[in-house]
N, C-alpha and C positions, 0 to 999 in steps of 0.2 A: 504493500500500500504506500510505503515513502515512495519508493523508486517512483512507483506511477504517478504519484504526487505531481514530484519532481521535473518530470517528460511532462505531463498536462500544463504543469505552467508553461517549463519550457517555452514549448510547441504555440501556447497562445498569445506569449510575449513576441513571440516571432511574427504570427500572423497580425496580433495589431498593433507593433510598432509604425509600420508603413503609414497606417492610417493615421495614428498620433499626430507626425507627421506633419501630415496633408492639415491633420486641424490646425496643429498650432502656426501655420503660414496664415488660415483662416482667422484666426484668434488676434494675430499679430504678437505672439510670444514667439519671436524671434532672437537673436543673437547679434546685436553688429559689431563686429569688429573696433578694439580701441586699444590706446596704451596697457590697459593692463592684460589684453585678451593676446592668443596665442594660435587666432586662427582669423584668416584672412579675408573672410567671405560670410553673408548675411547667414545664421545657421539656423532653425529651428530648436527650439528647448520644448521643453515640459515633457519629452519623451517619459519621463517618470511615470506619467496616465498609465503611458503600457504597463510597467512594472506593477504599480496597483493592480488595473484591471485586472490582470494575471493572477495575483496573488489573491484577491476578492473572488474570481468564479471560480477557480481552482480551490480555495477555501471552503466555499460555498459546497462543493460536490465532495470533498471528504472528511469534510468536520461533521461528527457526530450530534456537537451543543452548539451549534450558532446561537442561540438566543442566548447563550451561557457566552459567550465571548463577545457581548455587543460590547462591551466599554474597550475592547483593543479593539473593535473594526469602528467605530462612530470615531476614536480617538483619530485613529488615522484618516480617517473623511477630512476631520478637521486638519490634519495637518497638507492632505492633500488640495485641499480648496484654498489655502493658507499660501501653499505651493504652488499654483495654479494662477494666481492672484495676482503673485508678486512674478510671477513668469511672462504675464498679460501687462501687468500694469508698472511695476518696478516699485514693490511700497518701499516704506520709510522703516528703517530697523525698529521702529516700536510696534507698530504692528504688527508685524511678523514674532517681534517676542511674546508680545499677548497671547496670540494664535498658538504659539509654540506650547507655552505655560497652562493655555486653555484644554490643550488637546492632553498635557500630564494630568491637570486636575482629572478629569473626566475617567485616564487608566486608575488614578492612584485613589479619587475618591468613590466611583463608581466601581469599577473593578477590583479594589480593594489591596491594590498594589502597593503593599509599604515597606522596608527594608526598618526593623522595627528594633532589634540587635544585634549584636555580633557577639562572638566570643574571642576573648581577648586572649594572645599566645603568652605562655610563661604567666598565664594567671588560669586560676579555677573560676572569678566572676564574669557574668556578662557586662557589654555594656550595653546598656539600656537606653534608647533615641529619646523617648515621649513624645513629646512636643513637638520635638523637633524630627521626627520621623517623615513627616508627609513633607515636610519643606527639602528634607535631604534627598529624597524621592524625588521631589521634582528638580530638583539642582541637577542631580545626574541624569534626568531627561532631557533635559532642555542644553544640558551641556554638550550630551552625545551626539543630539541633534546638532548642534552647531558645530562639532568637532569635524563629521562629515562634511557638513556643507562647504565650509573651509577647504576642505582636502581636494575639491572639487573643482580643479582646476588645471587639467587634462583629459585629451580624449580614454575616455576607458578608466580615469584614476580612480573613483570616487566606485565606481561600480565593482571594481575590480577589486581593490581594498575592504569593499562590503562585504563580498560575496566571503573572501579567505576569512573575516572575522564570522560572517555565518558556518562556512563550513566548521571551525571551531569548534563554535555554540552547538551545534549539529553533533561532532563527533562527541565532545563532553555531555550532552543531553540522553545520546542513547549508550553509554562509557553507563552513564544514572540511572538510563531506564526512564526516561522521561521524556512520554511518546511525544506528548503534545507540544514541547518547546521544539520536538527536532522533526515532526511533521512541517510546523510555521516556517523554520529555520532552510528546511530545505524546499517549499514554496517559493517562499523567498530569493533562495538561490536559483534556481530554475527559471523563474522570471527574470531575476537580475542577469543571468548569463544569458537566455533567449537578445533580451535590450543590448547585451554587449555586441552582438554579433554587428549592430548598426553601428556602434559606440566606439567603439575599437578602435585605434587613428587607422586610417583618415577617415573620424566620423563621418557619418552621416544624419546623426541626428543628435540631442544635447539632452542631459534625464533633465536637468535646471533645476532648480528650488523643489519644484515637485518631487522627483527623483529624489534631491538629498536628502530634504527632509524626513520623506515616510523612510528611506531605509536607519536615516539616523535614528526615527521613531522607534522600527523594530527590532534595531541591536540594542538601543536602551533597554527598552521593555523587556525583550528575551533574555536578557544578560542579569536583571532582576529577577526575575521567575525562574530562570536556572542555580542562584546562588544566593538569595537573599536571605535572611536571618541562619548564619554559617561562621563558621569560621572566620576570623581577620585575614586567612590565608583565602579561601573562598571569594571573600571580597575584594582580592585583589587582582582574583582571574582573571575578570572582565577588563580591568583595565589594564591587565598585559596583554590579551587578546586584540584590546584599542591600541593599543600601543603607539603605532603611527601619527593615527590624526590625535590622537589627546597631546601626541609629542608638539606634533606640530603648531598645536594652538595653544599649547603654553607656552612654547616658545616664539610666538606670536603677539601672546600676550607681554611678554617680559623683551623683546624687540621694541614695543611701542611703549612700554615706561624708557627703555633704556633711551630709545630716539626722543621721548618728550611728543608723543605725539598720542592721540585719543586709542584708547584698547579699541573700539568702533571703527579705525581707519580704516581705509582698504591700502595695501601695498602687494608689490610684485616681488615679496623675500620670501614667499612659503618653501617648503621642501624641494617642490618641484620647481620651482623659477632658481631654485638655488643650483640645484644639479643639473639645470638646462647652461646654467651660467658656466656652469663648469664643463661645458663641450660635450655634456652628452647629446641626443638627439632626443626627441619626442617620445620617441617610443621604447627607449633604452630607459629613458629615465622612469616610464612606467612600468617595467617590465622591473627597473631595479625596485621599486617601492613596493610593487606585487612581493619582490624576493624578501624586503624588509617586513612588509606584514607576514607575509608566510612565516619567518624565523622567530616574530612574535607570538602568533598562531602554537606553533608548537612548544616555544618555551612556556606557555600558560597550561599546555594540557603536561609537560614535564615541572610544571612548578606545582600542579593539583595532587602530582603522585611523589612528591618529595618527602621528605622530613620536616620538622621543622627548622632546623639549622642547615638544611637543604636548601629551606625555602628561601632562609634569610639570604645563603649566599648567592642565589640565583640573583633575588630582586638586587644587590647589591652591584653586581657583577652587569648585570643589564643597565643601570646607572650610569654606571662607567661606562661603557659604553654608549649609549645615548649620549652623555654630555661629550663625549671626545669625538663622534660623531657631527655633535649639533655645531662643534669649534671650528672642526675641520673647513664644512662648508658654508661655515659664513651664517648660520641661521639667526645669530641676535643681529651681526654686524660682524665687518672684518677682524675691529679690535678686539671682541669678546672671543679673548682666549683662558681664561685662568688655570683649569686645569692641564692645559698644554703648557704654558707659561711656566709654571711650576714643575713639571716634570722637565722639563727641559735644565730649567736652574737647578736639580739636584740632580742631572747628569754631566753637570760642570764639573773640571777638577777643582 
């Protein structure tokens, strides 16, 4: 029943991408070309429609509880109409956050989605959210969501980076025995790889805000419901799984304190403008980010079966990494080097 899952979206992503398409030239959710854009010629977005669609009939035909899963499908309506909107119209960042925040209340108040404690390592207590349960819930909604959308800027990156954190969630899900995150999971992927075939440089059609969005939606949510109230070691699966775009957009964020410039800007220093700069080619530098989330992918399903002093030195080890990573190619700025800086001066005589 997965497998078929899987091939039904597929197979429907394919047949109505084409037509997404054809609407959103209708729609005027178009693409043009500008300084920060990295393709030459008027393009079609909101391809994302397909990706839902797919994921919605496909849904529909093998989920058992539909009425039992409306607060994850009405959630994502909203973040696709949210998506759609701003594909159409180009809103203004506060709407879009509304819409975003809108679409968590509805999983975490209606659907009852709350990350509520954890268990803390080197301790026998939990720690206990309260209060602050439903707000942390939606902080890592509305974060994942935007971590995607960010990443989003290359033919194939955003979808492609999606798809390897769903296979993850997928393989860790049935690892659990836990049909229903890795049914969703590879729905999900199915449609999202069906859209890549368009997607793939040299696109031919853009997912846009639509696309980001609902997938940033359903790697938050699944990434919840596969690991929430767990282990501290649990909770950090998901976001080594993220690994990539969470990289990227902190260190996005810490670029525009470092520049003086609003965390809200838009600039051309993300991951991938970074290693285009550096003479890769378009499709080399997506093919290397596929390699980098992949290696995060799998260090989350080796950090789930660790120890705990295991665990600690993976996450550490990945650190380093990341940060001598993020120095190398320039992602705060040329100067942000420290821990190179530093090594370097204790390899002095």
């Amino acid at each position: 029943m997965l497998i078929g899952a899987l091939l039904v979206a597929f197979l429907l992503s394919i047949f109505l991408t084409p037509f997404v398409g054809k609407l959103a030239f209708k729609l005027g959710a178009t693409d043009k070309p500008n300084e920060r854009k990295v393709h030459s010629k008027i393009m079609p977005r909101m391809g994302g429609l397909a990706i839902f669609l797919s994921f919605f009939i496909t849904f529909f035909l093998f989920t058992n509880d539909l009425w039992g899963q409306l607060p994850l499908l009405v959630g994502a309506l909203v973040i696709i109409l949210i998506g759609m909107a701003d594909d159409i119209y180009e809103l203004r960042a506060a709407p879009k956050f509304l819409g975003q925040v809108l679409a968590a209340l509805i999983i975490v108040l209606w659907g009852g989605l709350e990350v509520e404690f954890i268990n803390l390592p080197f301790f026998t207590d939990t720690l206990e959210f309260g209060v602050l349960s439903i707000p942390i819930t939606i902080l890592w909604i509305v974060g994942i969501i935007n971590a995607i959308n960010l990443i989003d800027g290359l033919d194939g990156l955003a979808g492609g980076v999606s798809t390897i954190a769903l296979v993850t969630i997928a393989t860790m899900a049935l690892i659990k025995q836990d049909l229903f995150v890795a049914m969703v999971a590879l729905i999900v992927i199915g449609s999202t790889l069906g859209f890549l075939k368009f997607n793939f440089h040299p696109a031919k059609i853009f997912m846009g805000d639509t696309g980001a969005l609902f997938l940033g939606y359903i790697i938050a949510v699944l990434s919840l419901l596969g690991f929430k109230n767990v282990t501290m070691i649990s909770l950090i699966v998901p976001i080594i799984i993220l690994g990539v775009p969470i990289s990227d957009t902190f260190f996005a964020i810490i670029r525009r304190v470092v520049n003086k410039q609003p965390i809200s800007a838009a600039d051309k220093s993300h991951l991938h403008h970074c290693l285009i700069n550096l003479g890769f080619t378009h499709k080399q530098t997506v093919l290397l980010i596929y390699a980098l989330a992949a290696c995060f992918g799998l260090a989350a399903i080796i950090f789930s079966f660790a120890t705990m002093w295991g665990a600690l030195i993976l996450v550490t080890g990945l650190l380093l990494i990341i940060e001598i990573f993020v120095e190398k190619i320039g992602l705060v700025n040329s100067n942000y080097q420290p821990l190179l800086k530093m090594l370097n001066f204790k390899n002095k005589p």
